[in-house]
N, C-alpha and C positions, 0 to 999 in steps of 0.2 A: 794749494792749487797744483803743485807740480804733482804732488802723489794722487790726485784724480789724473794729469795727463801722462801717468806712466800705466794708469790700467788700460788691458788689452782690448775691453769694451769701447771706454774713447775713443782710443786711438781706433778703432773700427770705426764709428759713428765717422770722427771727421776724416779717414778717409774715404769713406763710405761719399758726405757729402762732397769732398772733394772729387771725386770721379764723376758724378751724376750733374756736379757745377762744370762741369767741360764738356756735355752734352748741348748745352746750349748755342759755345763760341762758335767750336767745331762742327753741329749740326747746320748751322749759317752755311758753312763753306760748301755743303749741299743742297739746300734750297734750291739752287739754281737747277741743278741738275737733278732733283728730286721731290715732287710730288710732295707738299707737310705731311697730307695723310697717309700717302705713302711712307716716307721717312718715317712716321709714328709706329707703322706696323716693322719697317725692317729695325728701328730700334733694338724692340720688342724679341725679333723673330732671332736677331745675332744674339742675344741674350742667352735663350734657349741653345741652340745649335751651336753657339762655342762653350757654353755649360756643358753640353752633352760630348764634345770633342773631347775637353779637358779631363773632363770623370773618366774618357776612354782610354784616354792617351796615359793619363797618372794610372788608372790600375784602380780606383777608387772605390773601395767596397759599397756594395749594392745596401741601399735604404732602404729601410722597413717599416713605415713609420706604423705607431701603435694604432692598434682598430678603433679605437678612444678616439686617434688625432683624425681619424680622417674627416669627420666633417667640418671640424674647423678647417681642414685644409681645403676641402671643396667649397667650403662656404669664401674662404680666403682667395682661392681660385676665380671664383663666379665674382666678388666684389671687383676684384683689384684688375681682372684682366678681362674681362666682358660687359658687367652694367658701366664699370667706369671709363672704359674708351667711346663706349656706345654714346652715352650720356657728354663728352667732352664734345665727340664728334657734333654729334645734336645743337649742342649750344654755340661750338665755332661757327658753325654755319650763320647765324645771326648775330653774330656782335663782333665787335674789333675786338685785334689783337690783345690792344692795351689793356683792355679790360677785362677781357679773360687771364691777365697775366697777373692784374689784382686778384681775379678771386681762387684763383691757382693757388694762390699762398693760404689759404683757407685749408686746407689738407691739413695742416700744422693743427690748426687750432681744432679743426674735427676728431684729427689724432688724440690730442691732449682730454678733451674734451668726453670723448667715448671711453679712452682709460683711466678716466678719474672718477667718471660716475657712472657709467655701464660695469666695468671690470672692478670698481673702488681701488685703483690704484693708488698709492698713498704720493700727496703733493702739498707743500705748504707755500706761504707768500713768499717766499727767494723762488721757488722753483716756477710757479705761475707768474711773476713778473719778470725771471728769463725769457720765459716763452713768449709774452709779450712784447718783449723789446727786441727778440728776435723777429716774431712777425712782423712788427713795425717796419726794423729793417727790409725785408723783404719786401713788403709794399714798395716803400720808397723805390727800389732796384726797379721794381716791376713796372714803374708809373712813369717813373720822374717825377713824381709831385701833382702830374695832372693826367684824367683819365674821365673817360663818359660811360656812366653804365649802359646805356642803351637801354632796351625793352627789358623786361622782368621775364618773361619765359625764357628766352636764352640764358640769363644770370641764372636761375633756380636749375636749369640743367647742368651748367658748368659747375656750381655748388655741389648739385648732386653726383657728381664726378667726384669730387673733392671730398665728400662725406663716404662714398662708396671706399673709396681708395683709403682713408679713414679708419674704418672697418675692417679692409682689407689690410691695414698694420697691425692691429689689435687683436685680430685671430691667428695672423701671422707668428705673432708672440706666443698663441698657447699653444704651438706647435714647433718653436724653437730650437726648442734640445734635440732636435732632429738635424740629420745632415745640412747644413747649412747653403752649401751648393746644390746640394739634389734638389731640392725645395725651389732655389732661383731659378735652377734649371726647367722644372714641371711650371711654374708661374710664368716664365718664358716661350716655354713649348705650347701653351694655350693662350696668351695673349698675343702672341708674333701673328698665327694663320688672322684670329677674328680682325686684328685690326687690317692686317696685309686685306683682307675682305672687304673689310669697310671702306677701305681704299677704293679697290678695283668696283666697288659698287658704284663709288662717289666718281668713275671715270677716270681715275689715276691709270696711271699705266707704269709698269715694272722701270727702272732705270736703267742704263747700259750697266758693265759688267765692271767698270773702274768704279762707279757711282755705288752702285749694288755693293761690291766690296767693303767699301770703306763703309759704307752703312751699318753691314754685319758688325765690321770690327769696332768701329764707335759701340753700337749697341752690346755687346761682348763684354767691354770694358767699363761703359758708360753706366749702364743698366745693369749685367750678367755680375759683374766683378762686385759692383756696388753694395747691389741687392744680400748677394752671400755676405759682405762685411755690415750692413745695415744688419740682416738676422742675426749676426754675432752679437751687434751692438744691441738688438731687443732682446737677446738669451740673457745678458750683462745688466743692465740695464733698465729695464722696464720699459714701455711704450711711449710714453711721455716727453722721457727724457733724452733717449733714445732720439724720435721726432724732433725735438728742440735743435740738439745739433745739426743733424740731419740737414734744419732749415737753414744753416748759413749756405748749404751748397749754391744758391743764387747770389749770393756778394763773391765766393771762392770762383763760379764762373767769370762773374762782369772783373773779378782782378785780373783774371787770365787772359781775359779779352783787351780791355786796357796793356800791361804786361808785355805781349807777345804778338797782340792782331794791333797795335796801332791805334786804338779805341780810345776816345777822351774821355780822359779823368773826371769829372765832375765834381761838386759840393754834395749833390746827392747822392751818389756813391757814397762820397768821405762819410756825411752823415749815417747812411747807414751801413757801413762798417763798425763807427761806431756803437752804434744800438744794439749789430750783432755780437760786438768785443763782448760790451756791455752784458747782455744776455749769457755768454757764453761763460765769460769769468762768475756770476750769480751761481751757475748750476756746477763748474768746478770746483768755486768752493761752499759748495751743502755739507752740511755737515747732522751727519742723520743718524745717532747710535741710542739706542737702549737697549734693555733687557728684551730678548723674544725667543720664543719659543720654537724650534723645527720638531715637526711631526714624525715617525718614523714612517718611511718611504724607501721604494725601488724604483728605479728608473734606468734609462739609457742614453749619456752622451758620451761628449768629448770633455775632459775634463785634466786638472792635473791635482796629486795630492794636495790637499791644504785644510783648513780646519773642518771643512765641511764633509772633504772627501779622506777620512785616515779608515783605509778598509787594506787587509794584503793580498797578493795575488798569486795565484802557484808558480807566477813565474817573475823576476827580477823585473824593477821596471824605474829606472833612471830618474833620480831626484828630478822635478820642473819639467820632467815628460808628459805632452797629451796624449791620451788617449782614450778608448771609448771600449766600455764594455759593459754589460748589466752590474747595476754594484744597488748595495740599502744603504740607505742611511739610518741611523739610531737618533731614535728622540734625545733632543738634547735642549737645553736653556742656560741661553750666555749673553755680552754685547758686545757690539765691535760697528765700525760704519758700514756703509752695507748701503744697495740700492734697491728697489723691488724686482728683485734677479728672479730669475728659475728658482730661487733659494728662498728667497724672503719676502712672498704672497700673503704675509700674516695683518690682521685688521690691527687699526691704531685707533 
């Protein structure tokens, strides 16, 4: 278990969910002063706009993604930042909170779901009953134990959100090995206007300029920061699993709310903390090796020498350095553990 929490994908996933679990406490503290759908769109909108500050301000070499990537990436665009706000929106309008907060956690399961049998990502019983016991978790967070669906059009909208967004993970992955931030930053720069829109259609109106603020910068951090460490974690990882962690960010928020806002403890909390332990220690210790095959292939990321990457370069380049340049790989067959990375897409 410790040598999955020392790889650099994990620890992306959970902090990934960590950030995106302090959108919630913190977004509270706006409410008041902000419009939800409002709030939804400046999330969004500080996403992009401090993605794009940060790539300005570091010097951050310009993305190119391959002519291949780009429909997944417009298709990953149109999911995750237009039918799925559209669709969320649609469905708040008619049902409570609580109930859109159960099937919110649906994302997970659509996630796992679309990469196991749309993509045949590889998953066996430890990894489907993490993700189970994770989602479990999540419910609980999301209910307390008790919740009314209400009408069935509103649910089938906010599902459809949930499966959209779904989607929009699993394409997100075959376009991974790409800038990791440029990517949050363009999925940011198109879902901040439409929702900011949906807002100001729905009658929202802009917040003052302290409110506005903090919004961006939540959304920056919350969303912008996230997202780039979630893409790490799908480059790493595979979609699934990836997702799985992802989904403690709702126990990682209600800690920090209990923690630091004052917020009571609860049984159902504890419980599903538990379900989330639970879930999480299953998929840290997988234990996933045979013999397989890699293809010979070229490509382009970020990457550091190690079994996969033993290529030279005309210039010196420091033991355990990232970096990113066109490189092949040579057909090779070996074993070692391994997740369904950018590396090991191979049928079982």
């Amino acid at each position: 278990m410790m040598g999955a929490l020392r790889d650099p994908a994990v620890q992306a996933a959970l902090a990934s969910a960590l950030l995106f679990g302090l959108a919630a406490p913190l977004g509270k503290l706006l409410v008041g002063a902000v419009d939800p759908f409002m709030l939804a769109g400046l999330l969004y909108l500080g996403s992009g706009l401090g993605l794009l500050i940060w790539r300005h301000a570091t010097r951050q070499p310009e993305a190119r993604p391959e002519r291949a990537e780009l429909p997944w990436l417009a298709g990953a665009i149109l999911a995750g930042g237009v039918v799925g706000p559209v669709l969320l929106m649609a469905g708040l309008a008619g049902m409570d909170a609580s109930a859109a907060s159960l099937l919110l956690t649906a994302e997970g399961v659509f996630t796992a779901l679309v990469a196991w049998f749309v993509f045949r990502e590889n998953f066996d019983g430890r990894v489907a009953l993490g993700m189970v016991a994770i989602t479990a978790g999540a419910v609980l967070i999301a209910t307390g134990g008790q919740f009314e669906m209400g009408d069935l059009v509103p649910s089938l909208l906010v599902l459809g959100a949930c499966l959209a967004w779904g989607i929009d993970n699993n394409l997100t992955r075959q376009v991974s090995l790409a800038d990791a931030s440029w990517l949050a930053m363009v999925k940011g720069l198109v879902a901040g206007p439409v929702n900011v829109t949906i807002a100001l259609v729905l009658g929202a109106g802009l917040p003052g300029t302290p409110a506005l603020g903090a919004a961006l910068l939540l959304g920056f951090l919350a969303y912008g920061v996230s997202l780039t460490l979630f893409i790490f974690a799908l480059r790493g990882l595979g979609t699934a699993r990836a997702g799985a962690y992802f989904g403690v960010a709702p126990f990682l928020g209600a800690a920090f709310a209990v923690t630091l806002m004052g917020e009571p403890l609860t049984v159902g909390l504890l419980a599903a903390g538990a379900l989330m332990a639970l879930g999480v220690w299953l998929h840290l210790t997988e234990t996933h090796e045979h013999d397989h095959t890699h293809l010979a292939m070229e490509h382009t990321h970020w990457h550091r020498h190690d079994a996969h990457h033993l290529h030279d370069h005309p210039y010196p380049v420091a033991p355990g350095t990232w970096h990113s340049h066109p490189h092949r790989h040579a057909a090779m067959t070996h074993s070692h553990r391994h997740y369904p990375d950018a590396h090991h897409r191979h049928r079982h």
